[in-house]
C-alpha positions, -999 to +999 in steps of 0.1 A: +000+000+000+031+023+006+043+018-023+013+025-040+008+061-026+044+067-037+044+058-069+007+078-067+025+112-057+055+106-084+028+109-107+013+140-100+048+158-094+061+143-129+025+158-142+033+192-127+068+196-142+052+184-172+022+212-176+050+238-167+072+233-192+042+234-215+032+269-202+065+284-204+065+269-240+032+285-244+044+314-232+077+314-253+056+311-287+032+339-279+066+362-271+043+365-235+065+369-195+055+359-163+053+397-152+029+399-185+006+373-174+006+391-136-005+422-151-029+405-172-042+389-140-042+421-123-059+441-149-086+409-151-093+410-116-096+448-118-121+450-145-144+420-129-144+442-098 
């Protein structure tokens, strides 16, 4: 059963690493940066409120 939850968590962390180097890809093709998508968050959250 240990063994099984490990293998479990391995998965999800190898998954993570995975989407993230998908986003920065992303992110590299649309010539987008990470303080880009903050202010794009920002300015999102300002306009809903």
């Amino acid at each position: 059963m240990k063994k099984f939850k490990l293998q479990n968590q391995q998965g999800g962390f190898l998954e993570i690493i995975i989407a993230i180097i998908i986003i920065f890809l992303i992110m590299k093709y649309f010539g987008l940066t990470i303080t880009g998508m903050f202010e794009w968050v920002k300015n999102l959250f300002y306009s809903i409120w």
